[in-house]
C-alpha positions in Angstrom: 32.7 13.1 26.3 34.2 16.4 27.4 37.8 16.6 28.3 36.8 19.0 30.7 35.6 18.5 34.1 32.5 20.8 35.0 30.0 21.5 37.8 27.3 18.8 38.4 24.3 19.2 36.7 21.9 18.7 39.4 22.5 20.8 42.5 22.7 20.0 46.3 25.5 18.2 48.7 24.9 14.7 47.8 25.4 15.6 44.1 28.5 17.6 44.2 30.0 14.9 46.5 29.3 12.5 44.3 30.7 14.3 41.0 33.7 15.3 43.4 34.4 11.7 44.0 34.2 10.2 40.2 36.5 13.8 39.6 38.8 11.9 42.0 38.8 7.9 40.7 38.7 9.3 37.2 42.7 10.6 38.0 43.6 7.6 38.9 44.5 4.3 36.2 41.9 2.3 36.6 39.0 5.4 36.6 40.5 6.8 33.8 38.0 7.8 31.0 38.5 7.3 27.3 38.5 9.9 25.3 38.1 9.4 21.4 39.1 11.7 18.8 36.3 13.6 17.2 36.7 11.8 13.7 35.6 8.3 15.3 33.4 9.9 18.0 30.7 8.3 17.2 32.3 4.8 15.7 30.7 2.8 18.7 27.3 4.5 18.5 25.0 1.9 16.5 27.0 -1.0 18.8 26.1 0.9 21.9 22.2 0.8 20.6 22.3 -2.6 19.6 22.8 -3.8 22.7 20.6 -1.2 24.9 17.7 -1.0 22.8 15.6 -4.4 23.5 16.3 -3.8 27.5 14.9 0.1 26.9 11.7 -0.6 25.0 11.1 -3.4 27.7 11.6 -0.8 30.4 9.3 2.1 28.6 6.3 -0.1 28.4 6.4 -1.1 31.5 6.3 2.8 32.8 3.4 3.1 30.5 1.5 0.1 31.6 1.6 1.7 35.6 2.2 5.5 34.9 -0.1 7.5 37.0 0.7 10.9 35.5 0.2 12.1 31.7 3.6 13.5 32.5 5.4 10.2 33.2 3.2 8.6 30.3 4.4 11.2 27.9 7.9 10.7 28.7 7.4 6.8 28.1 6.0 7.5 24.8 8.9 9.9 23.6 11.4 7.4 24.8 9.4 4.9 22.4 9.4 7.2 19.7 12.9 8.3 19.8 14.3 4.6 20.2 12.3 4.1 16.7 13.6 7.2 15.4 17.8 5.7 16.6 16.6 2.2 14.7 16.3 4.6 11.5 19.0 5.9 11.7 21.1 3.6 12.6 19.2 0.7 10.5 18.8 -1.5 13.3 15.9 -3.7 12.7 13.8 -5.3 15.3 13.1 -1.9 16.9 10.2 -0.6 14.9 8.4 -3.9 15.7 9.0 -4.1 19.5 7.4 -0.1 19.4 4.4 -1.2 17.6 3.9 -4.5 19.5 4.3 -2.5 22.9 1.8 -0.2 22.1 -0.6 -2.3 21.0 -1.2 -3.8 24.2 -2.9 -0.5 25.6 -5.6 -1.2 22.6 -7.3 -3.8 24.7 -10.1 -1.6 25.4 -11.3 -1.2 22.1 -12.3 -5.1 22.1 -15.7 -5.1 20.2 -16.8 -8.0 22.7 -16.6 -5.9 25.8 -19.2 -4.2 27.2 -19.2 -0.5 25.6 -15.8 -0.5 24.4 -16.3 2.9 22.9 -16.8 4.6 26.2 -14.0 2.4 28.0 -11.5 3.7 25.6 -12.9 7.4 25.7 -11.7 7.2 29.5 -8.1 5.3 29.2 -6.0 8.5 28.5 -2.8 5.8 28.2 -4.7 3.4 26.0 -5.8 6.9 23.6 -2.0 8.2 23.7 -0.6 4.8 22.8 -2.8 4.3 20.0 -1.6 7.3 18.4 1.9 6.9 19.3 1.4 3.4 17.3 -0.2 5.1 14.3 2.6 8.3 13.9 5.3 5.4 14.3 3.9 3.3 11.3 3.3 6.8 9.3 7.0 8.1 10.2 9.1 4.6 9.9 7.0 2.5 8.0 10.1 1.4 6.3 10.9 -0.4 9.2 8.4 -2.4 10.3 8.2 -5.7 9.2 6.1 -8.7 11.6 4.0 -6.2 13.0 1.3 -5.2 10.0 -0.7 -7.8 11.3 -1.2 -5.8 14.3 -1.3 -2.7 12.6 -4.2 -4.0 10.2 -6.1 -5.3 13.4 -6.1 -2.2 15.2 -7.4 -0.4 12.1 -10.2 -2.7 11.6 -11.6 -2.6 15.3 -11.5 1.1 15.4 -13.5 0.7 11.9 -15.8 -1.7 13.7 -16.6 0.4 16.3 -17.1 3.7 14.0 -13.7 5.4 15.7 -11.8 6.0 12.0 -11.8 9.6 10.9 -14.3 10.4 7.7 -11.1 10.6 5.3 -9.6 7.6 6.3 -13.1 6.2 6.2 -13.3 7.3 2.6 -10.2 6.2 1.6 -11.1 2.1 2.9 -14.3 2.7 0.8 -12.3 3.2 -2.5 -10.2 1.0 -4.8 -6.6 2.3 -5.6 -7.3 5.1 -8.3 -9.1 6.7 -5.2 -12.6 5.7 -6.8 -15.4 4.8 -4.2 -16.5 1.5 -4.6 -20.1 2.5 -5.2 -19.2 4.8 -7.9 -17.4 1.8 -9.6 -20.4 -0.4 -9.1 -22.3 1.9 -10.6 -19.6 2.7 -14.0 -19.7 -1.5 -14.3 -23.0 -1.6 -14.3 -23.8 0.8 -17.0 -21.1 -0.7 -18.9 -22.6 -3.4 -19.0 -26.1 -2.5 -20.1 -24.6 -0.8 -22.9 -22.5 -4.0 -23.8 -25.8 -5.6 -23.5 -27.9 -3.2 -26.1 -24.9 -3.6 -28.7 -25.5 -6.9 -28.3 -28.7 -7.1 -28.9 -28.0 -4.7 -32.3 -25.3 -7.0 -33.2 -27.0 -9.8 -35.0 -29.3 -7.2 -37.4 -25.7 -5.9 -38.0 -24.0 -8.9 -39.0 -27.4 -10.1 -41.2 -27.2 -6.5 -43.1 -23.3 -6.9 -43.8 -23.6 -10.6 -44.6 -26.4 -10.1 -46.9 -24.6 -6.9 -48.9 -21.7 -8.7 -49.0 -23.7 -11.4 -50.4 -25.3 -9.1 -53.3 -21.4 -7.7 -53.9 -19.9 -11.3 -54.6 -23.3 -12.6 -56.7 -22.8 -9.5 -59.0 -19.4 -10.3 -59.1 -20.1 -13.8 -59.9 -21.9 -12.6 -62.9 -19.7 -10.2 -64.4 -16.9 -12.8 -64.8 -19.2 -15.0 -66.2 -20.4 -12.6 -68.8 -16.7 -12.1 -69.3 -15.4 -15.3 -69.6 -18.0 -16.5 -72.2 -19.7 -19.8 -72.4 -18.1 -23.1 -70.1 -16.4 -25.7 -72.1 -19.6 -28.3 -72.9 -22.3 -25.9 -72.2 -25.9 -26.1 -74.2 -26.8 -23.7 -76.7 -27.1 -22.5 -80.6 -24.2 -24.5 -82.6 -22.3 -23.0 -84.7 -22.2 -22.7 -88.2 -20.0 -25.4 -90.1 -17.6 -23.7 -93.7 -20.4 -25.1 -95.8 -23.3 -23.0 -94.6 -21.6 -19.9 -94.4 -21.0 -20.5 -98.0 -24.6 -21.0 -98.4 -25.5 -18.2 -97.1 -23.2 -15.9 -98.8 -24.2 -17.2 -102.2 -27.8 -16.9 -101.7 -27.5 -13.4 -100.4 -25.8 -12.5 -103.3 
């Protein structure tokens, strides 16, 4: 607040008598303004909005709900939009929801059950302002909402019902996170799967070939340690000659 007293904004008798008589009670004790320092100027600010903002929003929709000009719907919306834009700021909770709530009871029109709801909505220029108001709220301060998704996500899928979403945000519900289209993922699983299904089919041939070399490895295997090792204890075969023969044979080779 100035500590200076100017002329009166709005011109004409009535309002310079009126600013001529606050001038005067202002001069006196129990008139007198407060004037804060500029350091804690604005120490009462988020108080102030805490206790003006539920009565404002309350106030705004009902000027939208019965505003017969764009002009005075226009006005209604910026005051909605700037009360949302205050909540940010000062981090005031609450507000973002009453916004989105109040707006989205102008998007009664787009009720697939009613008779052409398309064309209904096409001529409620309130009902087509509010929706968009609602949608640049979320997008801006989507921080701040919190209960009111629900309506958000309703809004969304009856404007998807009746064919009102634009083609990109139409692309984007038909896609998983990555920003893959569903089809195109069908389509990837599906081959993946026929090729899981072919190695499959190759698999046991594989196995049988590696089982059966692996086979012919450990039987030749088998048989080298055998030659190797000799002849098992108690095995059958050509005995061996006793001290007495090989004498025998020595002397009659002689």
């Amino acid at each position: 607040m100035s500590d200076t007293v100017g002329a009166p904004a709005v011109s004409g008798p009535a309002a310079a008598a009126t600013w001529a008589l606050m001038a005067e009670r202002s001069n006196t004790a129990r008139g007198a303004a407060l004037v804060l320092p500029s350091a804690v100027r604005h120490a009462f600010d988020t108080m102030m909005f805490r206790l003006v903002w539920g009565q404002s929003v309350h106030a705004m929709g009902v000027v939208l709900e019965h505003a017969d000009t764009d002009a005075v719907a226009r006005a209604a919306l910026d005051g909605l939009k700037t009360a949302t834009r205050l909540s940010a700021h000062y981090n005031v909770e609450g507000v973002a929801d009453s916004a989105v709530l109040t707006l989205a009871k102008f998007s009664g029109a787009l009720n697939p059950n009613m008779p052409k709801p398309r064309a209904a909505f096409g001529r409620d220029p309130n009902a087509r302002a509010a929706v968009e108001t609602l949608f640049l709220i979320v997008t801006r301060y989507g921080d701040c909402v919190r209960s009111s998704w629900s309506n958000v996500l309703e809004l969304v899928l009856r404007l998807d019902k009746l064919d009102l979403l634009p083609p990109a945000l139409t692309a984007l519900l038909d896609s998983d996170v990555w920003g893959v289209t569903v089809l195109a993922a069908a389509a990837a699983d599906d081959d993946q799967a026929g090729t899981d299904a072919v190695a499959g089919n190759r698999e046991p041939a594989r196995t049988a070939a590696m089982t059966a070399a692996n086979g012919g490895n450990v039987a030749a295997g088998v048989k080298l340690h055998k030659a190797a090792a000799g002849p098992a204890a108690g095995a059958v075969g050509r005995p061996l000659k006793s001290a007495r023969q090989r004498r025998a044979a020595g002397a009659g080779a002689r």
